[in-house]
C-alpha positions as a Markdown table, in Angstrom:
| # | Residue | x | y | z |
|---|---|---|---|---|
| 1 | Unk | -48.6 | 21.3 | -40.1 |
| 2 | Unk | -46.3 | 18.7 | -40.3 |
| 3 | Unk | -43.1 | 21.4 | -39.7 |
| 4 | Unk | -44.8 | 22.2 | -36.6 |
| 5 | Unk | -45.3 | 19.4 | -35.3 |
| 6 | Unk | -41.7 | 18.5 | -35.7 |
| 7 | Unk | -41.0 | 21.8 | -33.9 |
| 8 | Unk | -43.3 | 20.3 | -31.0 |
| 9 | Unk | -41.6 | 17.1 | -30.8 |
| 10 | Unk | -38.5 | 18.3 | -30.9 |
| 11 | Unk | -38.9 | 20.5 | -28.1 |
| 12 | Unk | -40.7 | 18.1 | -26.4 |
| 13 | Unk | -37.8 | 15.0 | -27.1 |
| 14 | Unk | -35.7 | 18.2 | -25.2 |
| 15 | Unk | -37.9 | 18.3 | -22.1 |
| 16 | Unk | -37.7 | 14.5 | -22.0 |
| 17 | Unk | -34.1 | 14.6 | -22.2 |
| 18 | Unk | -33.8 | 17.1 | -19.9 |
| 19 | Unk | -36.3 | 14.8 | -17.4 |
| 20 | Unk | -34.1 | 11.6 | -17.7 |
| 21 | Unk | -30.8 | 12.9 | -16.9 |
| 22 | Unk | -32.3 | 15.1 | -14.0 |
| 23 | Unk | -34.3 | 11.7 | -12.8 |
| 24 | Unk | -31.1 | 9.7 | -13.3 |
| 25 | Unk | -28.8 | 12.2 | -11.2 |
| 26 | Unk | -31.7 | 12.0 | -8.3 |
| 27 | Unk | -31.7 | 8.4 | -8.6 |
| 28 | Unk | -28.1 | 8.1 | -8.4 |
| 29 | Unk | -27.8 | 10.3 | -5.8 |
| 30 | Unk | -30.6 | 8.4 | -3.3 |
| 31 | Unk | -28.8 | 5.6 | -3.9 |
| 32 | Unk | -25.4 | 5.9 | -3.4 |
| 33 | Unk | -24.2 | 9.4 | -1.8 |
| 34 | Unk | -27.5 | 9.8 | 0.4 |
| 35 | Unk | -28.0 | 5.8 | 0.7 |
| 36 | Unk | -26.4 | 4.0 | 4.5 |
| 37 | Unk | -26.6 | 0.1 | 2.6 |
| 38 | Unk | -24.5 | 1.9 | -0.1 |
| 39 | Unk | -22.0 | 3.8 | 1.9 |
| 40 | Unk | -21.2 | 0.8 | 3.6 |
| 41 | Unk | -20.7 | -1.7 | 1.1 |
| 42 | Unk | -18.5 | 0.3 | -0.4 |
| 43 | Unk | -16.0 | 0.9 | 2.6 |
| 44 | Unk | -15.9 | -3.3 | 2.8 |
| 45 | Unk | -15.7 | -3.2 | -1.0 |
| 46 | Unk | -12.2 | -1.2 | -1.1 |
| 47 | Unk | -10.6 | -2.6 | 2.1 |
| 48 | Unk | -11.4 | 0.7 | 4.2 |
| 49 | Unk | -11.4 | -1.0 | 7.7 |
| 50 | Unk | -8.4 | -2.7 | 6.9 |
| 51 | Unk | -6.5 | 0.5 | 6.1 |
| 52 | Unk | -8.3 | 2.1 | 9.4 |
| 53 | Unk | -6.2 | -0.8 | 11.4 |
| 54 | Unk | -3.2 | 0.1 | 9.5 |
| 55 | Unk | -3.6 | 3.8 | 10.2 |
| 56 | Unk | -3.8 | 2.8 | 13.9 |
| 57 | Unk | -0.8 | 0.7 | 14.1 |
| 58 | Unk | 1.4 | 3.9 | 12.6 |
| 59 | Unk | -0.4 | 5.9 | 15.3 |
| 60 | Unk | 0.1 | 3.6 | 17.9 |
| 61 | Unk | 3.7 | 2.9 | 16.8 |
| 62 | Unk | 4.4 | 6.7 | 16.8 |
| 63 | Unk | 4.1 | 6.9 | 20.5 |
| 64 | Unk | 5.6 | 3.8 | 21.4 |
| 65 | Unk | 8.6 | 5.1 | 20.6 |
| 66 | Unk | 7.9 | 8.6 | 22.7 |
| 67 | Unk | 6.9 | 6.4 | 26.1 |
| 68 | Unk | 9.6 | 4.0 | 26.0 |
| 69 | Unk | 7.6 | 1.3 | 26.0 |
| 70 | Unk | 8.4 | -2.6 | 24.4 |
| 71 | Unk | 5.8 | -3.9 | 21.4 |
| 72 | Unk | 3.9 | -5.8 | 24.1 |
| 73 | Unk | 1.9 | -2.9 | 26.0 |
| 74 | Unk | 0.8 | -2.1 | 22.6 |
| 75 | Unk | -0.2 | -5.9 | 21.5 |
| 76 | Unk | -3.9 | -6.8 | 21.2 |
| 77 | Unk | -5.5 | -2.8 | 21.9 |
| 78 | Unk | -8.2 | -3.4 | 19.4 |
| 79 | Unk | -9.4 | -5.9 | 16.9 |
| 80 | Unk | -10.4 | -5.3 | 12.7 |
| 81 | Unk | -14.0 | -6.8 | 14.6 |
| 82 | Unk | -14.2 | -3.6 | 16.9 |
| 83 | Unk | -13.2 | -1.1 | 14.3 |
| 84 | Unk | -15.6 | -2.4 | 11.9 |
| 85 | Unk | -18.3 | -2.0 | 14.6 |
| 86 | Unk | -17.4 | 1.6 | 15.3 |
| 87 | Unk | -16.9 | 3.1 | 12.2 |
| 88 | Unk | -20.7 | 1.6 | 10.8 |
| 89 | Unk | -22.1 | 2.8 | 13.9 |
| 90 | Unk | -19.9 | 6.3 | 13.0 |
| 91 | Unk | -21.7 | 6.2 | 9.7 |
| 92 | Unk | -25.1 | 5.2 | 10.9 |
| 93 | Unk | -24.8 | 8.2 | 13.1 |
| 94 | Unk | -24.4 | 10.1 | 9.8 |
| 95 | Unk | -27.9 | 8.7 | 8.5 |
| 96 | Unk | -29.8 | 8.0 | 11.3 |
| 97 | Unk | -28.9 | 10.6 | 13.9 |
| 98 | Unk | -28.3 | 8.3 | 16.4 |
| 99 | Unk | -25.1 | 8.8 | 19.6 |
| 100 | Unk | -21.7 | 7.4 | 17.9 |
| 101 | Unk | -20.5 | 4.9 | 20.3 |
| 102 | Unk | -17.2 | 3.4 | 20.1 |
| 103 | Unk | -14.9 | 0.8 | 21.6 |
| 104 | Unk | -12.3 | 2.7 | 23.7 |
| 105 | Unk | -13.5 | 2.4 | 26.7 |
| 106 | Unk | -11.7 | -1.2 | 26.2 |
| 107 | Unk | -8.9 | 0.3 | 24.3 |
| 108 | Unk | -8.1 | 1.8 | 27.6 |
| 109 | Unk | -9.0 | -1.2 | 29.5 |
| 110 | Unk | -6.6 | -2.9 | 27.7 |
| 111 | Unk | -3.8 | -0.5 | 27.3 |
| 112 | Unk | -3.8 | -0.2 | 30.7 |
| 113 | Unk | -3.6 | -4.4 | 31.3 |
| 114 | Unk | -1.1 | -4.6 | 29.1 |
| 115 | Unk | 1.0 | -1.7 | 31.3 |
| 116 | Unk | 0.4 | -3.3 | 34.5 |
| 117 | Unk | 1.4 | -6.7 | 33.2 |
| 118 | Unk | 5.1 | -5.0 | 31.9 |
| 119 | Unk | 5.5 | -3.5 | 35.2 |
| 120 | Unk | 4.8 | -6.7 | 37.0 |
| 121 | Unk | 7.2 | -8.6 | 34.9 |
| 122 | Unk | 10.0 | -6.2 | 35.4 |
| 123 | Unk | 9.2 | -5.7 | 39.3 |
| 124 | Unk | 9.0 | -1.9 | 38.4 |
| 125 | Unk | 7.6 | 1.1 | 40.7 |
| 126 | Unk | 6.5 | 3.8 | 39.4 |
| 127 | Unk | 5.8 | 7.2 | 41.6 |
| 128 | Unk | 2.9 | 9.4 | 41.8 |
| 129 | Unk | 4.1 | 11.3 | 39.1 |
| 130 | Unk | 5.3 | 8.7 | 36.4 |
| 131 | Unk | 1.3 | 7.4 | 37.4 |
| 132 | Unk | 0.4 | 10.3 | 36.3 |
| 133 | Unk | 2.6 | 10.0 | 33.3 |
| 134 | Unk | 1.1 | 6.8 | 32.5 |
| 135 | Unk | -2.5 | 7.6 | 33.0 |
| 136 | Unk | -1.7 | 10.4 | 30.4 |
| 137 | Unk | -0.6 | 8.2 | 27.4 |
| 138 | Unk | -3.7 | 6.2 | 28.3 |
| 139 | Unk | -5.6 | 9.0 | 27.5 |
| 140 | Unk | -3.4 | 9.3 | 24.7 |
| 141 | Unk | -3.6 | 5.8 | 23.3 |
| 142 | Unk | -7.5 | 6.2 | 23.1 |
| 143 | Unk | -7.8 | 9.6 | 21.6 |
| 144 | Unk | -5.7 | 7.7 | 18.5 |
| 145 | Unk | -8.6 | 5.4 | 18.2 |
| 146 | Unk | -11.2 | 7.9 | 18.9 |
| 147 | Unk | -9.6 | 10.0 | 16.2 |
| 148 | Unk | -8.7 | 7.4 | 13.2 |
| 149 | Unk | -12.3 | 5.0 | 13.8 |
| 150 | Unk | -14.3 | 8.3 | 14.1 |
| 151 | Unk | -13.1 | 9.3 | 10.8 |
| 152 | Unk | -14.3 | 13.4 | 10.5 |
| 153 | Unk | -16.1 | 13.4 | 14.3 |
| 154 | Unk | -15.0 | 17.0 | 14.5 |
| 155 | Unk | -17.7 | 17.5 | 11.4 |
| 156 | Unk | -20.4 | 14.4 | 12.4 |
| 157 | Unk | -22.8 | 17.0 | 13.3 |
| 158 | Unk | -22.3 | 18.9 | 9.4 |
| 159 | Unk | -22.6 | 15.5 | 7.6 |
| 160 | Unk | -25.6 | 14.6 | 9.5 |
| 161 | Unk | -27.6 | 18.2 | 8.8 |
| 162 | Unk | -26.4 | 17.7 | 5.1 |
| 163 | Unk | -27.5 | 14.3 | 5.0 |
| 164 | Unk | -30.7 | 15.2 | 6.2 |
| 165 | Unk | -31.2 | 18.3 | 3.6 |
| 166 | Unk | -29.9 | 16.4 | 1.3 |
| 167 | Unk | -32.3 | 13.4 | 1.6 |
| 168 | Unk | -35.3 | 16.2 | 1.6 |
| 169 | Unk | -34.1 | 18.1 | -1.4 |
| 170 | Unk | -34.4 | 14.6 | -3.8 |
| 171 | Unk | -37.9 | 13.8 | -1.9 |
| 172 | Unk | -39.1 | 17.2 | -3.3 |
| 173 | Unk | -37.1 | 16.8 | -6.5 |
| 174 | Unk | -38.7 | 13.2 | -7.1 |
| 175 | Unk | -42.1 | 14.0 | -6.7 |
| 176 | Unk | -41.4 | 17.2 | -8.9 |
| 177 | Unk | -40.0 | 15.3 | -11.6 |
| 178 | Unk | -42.0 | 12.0 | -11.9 |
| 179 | Unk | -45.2 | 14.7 | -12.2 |
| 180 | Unk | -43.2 | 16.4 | -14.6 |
| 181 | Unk | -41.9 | 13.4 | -17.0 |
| 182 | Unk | -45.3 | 12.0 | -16.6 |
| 183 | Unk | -47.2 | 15.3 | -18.2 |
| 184 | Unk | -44.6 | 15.9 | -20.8 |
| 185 | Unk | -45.2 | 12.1 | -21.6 |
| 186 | Unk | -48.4 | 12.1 | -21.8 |
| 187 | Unk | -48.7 | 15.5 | -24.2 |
| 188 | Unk | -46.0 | 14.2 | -26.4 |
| 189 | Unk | -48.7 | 10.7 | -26.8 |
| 190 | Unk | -51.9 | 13.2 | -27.4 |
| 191 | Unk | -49.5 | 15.3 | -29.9 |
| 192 | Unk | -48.8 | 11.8 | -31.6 |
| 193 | Unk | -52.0 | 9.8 | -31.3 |
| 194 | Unk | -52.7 | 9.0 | -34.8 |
| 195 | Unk | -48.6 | 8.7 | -35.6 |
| 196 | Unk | -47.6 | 5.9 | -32.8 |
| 197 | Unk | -43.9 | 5.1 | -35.0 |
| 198 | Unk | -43.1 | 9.1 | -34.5 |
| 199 | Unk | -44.1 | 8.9 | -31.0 |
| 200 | Unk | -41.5 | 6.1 | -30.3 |
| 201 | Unk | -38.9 | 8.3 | -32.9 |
| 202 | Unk | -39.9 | 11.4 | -30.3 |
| 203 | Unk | -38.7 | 8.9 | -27.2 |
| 204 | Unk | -35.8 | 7.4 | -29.1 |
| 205 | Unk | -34.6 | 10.8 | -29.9 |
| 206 | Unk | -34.8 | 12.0 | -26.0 |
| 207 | Unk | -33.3 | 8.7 | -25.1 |
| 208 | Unk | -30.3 | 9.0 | -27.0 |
| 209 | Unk | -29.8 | 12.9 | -26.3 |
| 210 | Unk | -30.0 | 11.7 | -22.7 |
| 211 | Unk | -27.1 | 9.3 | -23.1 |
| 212 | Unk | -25.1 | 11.4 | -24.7 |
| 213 | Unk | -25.5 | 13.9 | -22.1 |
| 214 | Unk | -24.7 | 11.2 | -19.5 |
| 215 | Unk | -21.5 | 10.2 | -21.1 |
| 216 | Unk | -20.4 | 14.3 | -21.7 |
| 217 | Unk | -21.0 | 14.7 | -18.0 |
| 218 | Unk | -19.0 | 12.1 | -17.0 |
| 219 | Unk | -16.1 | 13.3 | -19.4 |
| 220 | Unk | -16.1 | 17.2 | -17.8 |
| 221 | Unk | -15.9 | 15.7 | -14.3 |
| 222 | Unk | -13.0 | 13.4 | -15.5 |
| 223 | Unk | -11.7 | 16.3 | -17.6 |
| 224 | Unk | -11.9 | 18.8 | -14.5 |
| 225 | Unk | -10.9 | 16.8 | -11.4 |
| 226 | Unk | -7.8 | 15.3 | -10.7 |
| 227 | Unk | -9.7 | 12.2 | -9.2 |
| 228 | Unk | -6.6 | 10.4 | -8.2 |
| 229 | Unk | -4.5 | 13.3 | -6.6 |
| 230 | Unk | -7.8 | 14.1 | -3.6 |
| 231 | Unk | -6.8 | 14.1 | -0.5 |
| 232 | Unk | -9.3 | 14.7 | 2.5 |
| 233 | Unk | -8.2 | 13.7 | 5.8 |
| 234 | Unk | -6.7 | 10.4 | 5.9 |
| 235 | Unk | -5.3 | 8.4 | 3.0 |
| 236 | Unk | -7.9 | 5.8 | 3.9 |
| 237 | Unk | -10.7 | 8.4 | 3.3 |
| 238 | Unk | -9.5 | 9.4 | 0.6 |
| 239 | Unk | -8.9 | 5.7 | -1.5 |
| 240 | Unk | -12.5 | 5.4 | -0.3 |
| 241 | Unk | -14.4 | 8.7 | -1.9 |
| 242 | Unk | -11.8 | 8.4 | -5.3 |
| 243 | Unk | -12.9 | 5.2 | -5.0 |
| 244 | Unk | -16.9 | 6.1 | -4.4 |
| 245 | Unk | -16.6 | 8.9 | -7.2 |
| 246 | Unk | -15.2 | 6.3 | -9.8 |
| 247 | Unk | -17.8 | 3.4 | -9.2 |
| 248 | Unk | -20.8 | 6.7 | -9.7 |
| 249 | Unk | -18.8 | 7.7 | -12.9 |
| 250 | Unk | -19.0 | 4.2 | -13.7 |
| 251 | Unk | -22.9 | 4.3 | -13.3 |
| 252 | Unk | -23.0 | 7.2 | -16.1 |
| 253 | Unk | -21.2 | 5.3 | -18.5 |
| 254 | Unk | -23.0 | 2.2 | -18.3 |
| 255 | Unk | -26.2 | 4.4 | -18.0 |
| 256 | Unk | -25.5 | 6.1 | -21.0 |
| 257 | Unk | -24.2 | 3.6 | -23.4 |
| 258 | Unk | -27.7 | 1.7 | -22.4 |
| 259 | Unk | -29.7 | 5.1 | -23.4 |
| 260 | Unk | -28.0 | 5.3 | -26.5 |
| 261 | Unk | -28.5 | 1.9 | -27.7 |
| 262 | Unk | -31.8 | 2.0 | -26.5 |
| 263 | Unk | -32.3 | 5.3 | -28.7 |
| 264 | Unk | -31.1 | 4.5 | -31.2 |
| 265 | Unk | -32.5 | 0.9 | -31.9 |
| 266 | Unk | -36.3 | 3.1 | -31.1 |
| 267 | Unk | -35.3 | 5.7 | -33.7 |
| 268 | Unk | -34.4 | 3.0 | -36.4 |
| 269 | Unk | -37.4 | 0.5 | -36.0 |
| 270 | Unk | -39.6 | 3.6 | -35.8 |
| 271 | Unk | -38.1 | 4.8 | -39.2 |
| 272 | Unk | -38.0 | 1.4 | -40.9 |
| 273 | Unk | -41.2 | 0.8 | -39.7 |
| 274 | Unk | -42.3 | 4.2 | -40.8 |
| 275 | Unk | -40.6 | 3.7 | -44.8 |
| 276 | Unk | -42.7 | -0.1 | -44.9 |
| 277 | Unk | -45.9 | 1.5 | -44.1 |
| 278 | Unk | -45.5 | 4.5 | -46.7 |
């Protein structure tokens, strides 16, 4: 009786293992991949607007050099305030599904004050066509900050879809396995009733598996990606998911070590508390 009831616990420590990581990956995932507070924090966290400016500057410095034009019609086009502003509300499109609006209507506004005030300085004409000219590296100017403070916009429409699935996948996957972890928790207690210490042992033995698992997961991803040589986009973009993959890598580990202490101090009292009794 006794070897099967091993057998029983054993399998059942499985399932609970099996529970706990799946629980912790849903977890993780609602509250850092899937989560808007999260996403955000993190691009403040590693600097992501600041390199957004800097990434404008190049682009904006790129064309001055085309056009002709000195420093000062390309002074003052935007502010690390305005970009901030548009890429949250770029990423709150993401999550909420609401219209991305941005600042370059006044990028325009500007660009084309600062152009007016160089040719008033300089007493320069310019001809119908050199207007032309101009009003076409307006246009120019602004697609630059549409394209850098938009971040992907060519795929805001996928991320929000994927968000969205995403976000109903874990709902389902939450419900599924809190009912789940609850009944294997509560048979492993009726198969234990009258042996509490190898009910805790059952627990302690799931809780370390699960740790170990947690800290083998994190060592394939590490083992398998080249974290530090991803490159999506813009460099910015991609400091900030190497970034955003290394803090969640970071969660297993801490995540794990916890299990396994937590294990293993509930196998040993169990056991110590098992050899006193006997």
């Amino acid at each position: 009786m006794k070897i099967v009831k091993g057998i029983i616990n054993s399998i059942l420590a499985f399932l609970l293992c099996v529970s706990f990581v799946a629980g912790f990956i849903v977890v993780l995932l609602s509250n850092t991949v899937l989560n808007e507070k999260y996403i955000v924090e993190q691009l403040a966290k590693n600097q992501f607007y600041e390199k957004v400016e800097i990434d404008l500057k190049n682009g904006f410095e790129e064309y001055q050099y085309q056009s002709g034009f000195p420093e000062t019609v390309f002074e003052n086009l935007c502010s690390r305030e305005m970009i901030e502003k548009d890429v949250n509300r770029v990423i709150e499109s993401w999550y909420q599904g609401t219209e991305t609006v941005n600042h370059s209507a006044d990028v325009e506004l500007q660009i084309q004050a600062n152009i007016e005030q160089y040719l008033k300085e300089n007493n320069m004409d310019v001809t119908e066509k050199q207007q032309k000219n101009i009003q076409d590296f307006e246009k120019m100017m602004v697609q630059v900050y549409e394209n850098k403070v938009g971040i992907v916009s060519n795929y805001n429409k996928q991320i929000t879809k994927a968000i969205e699935k995403g976000k109903e996948v874990i709902a389902v996957a939450k419900k599924v396995l809190i009912g789940t972890f609850v009944a294997i928790l509560i048979l492993t207690l009726l198969i234990n009733v009258k042996d509490f210490l190898a009910f805790v042992s059952t627990i302690g033995t799931s809780l370390l598996a699960s740790g170990i698992l947690l800290e083998l997961i994190q060592f394939v991803i590490e083992k398998n990606i080249d974290i530090n040589h991803i490159l999506v986009f813009t460099q910015a973009l991609s400091d900030f998911i190497k970034e955003m993959i290394y803090d969640v890598l970071n969660k297993f580990s801490w995540s794990g070590i916890l299990l396994i202490i937590v294990g293993i101090m509930s196998i040993v009292v169990s056991n110590c508390r098992k050899e006193r009794g006997n």
